[in-house]
N, C-alpha and C positions, 0 to 999 in steps of 0.2 A: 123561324128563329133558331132552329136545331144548327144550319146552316152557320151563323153565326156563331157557335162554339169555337169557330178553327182561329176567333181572334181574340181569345181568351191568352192564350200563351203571349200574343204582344203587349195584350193587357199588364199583363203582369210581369213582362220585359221594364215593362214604363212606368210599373204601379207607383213610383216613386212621387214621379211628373204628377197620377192620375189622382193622388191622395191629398196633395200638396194643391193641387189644381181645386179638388172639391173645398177643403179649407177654404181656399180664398173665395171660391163663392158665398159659401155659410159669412164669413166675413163680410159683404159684400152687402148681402141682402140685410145683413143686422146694423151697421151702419146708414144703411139707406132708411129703415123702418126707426130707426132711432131720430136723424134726423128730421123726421113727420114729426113727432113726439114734441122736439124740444121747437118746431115751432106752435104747435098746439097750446104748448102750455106759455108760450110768449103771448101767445092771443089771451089766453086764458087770465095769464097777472095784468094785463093791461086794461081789459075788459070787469075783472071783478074790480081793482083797485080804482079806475072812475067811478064804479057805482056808489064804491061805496065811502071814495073819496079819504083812503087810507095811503094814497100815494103821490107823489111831486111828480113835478115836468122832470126834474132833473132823474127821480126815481125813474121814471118808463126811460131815459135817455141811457141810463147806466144799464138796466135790465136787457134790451133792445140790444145793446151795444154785446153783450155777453151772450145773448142768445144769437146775434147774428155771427160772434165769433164763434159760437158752436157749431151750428147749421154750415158755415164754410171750411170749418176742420176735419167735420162727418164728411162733406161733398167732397176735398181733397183726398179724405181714406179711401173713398167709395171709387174713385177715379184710379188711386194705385191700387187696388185690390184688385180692381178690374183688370188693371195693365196685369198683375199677377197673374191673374185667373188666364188670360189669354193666352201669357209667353207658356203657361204651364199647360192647357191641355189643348192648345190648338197645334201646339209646336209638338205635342205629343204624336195627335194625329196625321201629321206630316212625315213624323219620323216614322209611323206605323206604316201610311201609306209608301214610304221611298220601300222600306222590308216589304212589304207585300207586293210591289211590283218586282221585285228582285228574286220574291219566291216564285211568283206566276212565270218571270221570264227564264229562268231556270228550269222550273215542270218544260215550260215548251221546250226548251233544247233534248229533254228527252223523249219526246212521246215520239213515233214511228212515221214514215213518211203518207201510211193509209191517214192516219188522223189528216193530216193536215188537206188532203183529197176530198176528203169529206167536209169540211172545215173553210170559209170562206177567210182568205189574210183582212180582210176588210174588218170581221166580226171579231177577228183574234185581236187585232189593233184596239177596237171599240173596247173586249173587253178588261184590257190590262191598261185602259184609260180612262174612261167614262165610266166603267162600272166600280174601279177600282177610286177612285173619287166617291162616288157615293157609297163607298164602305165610309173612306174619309170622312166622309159628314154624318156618319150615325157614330163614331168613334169621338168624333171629334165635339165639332158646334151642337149636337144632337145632346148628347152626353152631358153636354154645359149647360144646354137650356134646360132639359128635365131636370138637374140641381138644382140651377136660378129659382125654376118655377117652382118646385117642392119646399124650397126653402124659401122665398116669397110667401109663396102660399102658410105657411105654417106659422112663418112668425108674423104674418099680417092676423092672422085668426087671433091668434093669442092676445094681442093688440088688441083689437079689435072685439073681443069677448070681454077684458079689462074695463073695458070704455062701456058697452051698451050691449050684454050678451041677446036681448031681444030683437033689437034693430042688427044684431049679426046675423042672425036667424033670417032674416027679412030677406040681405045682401045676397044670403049663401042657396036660398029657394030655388033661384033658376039653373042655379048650376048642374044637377042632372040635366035639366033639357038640353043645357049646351055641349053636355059632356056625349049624350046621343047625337047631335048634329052635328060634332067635332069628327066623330068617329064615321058617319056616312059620308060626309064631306071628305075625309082623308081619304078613303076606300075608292072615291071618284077620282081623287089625283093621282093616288095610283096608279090608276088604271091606266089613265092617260100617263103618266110619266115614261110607265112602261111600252107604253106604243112609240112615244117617243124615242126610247132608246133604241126600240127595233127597226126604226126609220133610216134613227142614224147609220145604225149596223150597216145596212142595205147602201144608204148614201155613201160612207167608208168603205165598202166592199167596192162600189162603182167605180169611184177615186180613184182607188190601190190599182183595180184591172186597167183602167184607163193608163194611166201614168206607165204601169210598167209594159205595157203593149202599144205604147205610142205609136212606136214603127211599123208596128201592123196596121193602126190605125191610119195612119198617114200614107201608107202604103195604097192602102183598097178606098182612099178616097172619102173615109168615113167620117170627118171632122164632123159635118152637122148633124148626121144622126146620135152623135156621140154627146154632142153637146145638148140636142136636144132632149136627149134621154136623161142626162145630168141634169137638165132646167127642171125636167117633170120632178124628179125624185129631191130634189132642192125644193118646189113649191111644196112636194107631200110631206116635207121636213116642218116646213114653216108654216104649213096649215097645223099642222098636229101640235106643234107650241104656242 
């Protein structure tokens, strides 16, 4: 995570987008949680008022009529908040990642011609591409869902303890165990995400050599070995995803 400090300065380039972005989530989820509410309580007048027989046909037709004009005023907020929430911290993240390939491509014009000897074009490519992408997605969609979720989370609890704080108790039980199986289950995708990427590296390394020594290749006759070795590291790409 230390790592991750050096996107704190974009952060705060964009904190504008990234403030403006969380608003509209917190918005988002409390229009959503609200309209659960105001159908609940439609079931609820419709449901006590037969029992007890203190309401008309034309009463459930009027109430019905109000409550479904609520419920479709909440879903049309919930649908622009949304559109908010996205044009603000996805377009955020976009903008981050264009600066951060712009800084990486930059560092390379400087470094010394040893690096680059040591250094496969293959892997340099991968990483101010593929790597530079999933910054994008922890800045970005990553960033939105841990909001959604924490703010989800919060004001469904609150909700939710309102209504039946015991039977919330019941709800909210398994959630260590899942919070343990969440956390081993990530640590295995990892794992594998990151083999992945190293796959590619290797397969982008192959690509790059190939293409820019065509004439060599072509020269000493080498098409099928060449290809064949592309096939192999192509299959080891797509076994590993």
């Amino acid at each position: 995570m230390r790592s991750l400090r050096h996107l704190n300065k974009y952060l705060y380039a964009y904190r504008l987008r990234l403030l403006l972005g969380i608003l509209f989530v917190v918005l988002n989820n409390y229009f959503g949680v609200i309209s659960i509410r105001y159908v609940g309580e439609a079931i609820d007048y419709v449901v006590q008022g037969l029992e007890t027989g203190s309401i008309t046909a034309d009463d459930v037709w009027e109430q019905t009529m109000v409550y479904s004009g609520l419920v479709i005023g909440t879903a049309l907020l919930m649908g622009l908040f949304m559109f908010f929430m996205r044009q603000t911290i996805i377009v955020m993240s976009r903008l981050i990642e264009y600066d951060l390939k712009n800084e990486i491509y930059a560092h390379y014009q400087k470094l010394d011609l040893a690096f680059y000897k040591r250094n496969n074009t293959g892997d340099l490519m991968n990483r101010i591409s593929e790597d530079v992408s999933r910054v994008r997605m922890y800045i970005g969609p990553a960033i939105m869902y841990i909001v959604n979720t924490l703010g989800t989370f919060a004001l469904t609890i609150v909700v939710m303890l309102n209504i039946d704080a015991r039977l919330t108790l019941y709800a909210l039980a398994p959630l260590p165990i899942l919070a343990v199986t969440i956390y081993y289950v990530s640590d295995i995708i990892n794992r594998k995400s990151n083999k992945v990427q190293e796959q590619l590296s290797r397969l982008s390394t192959l690509a790059q050599e190939n293409f820019s020594g065509i004439r060599v290749v072509k020269a000493y006759g080498k098409e099928q070995v060449t290809t064949e070795k592309f096939e192999k590291e192509s299959d080891a790409y797509r076994d590993r995803t």
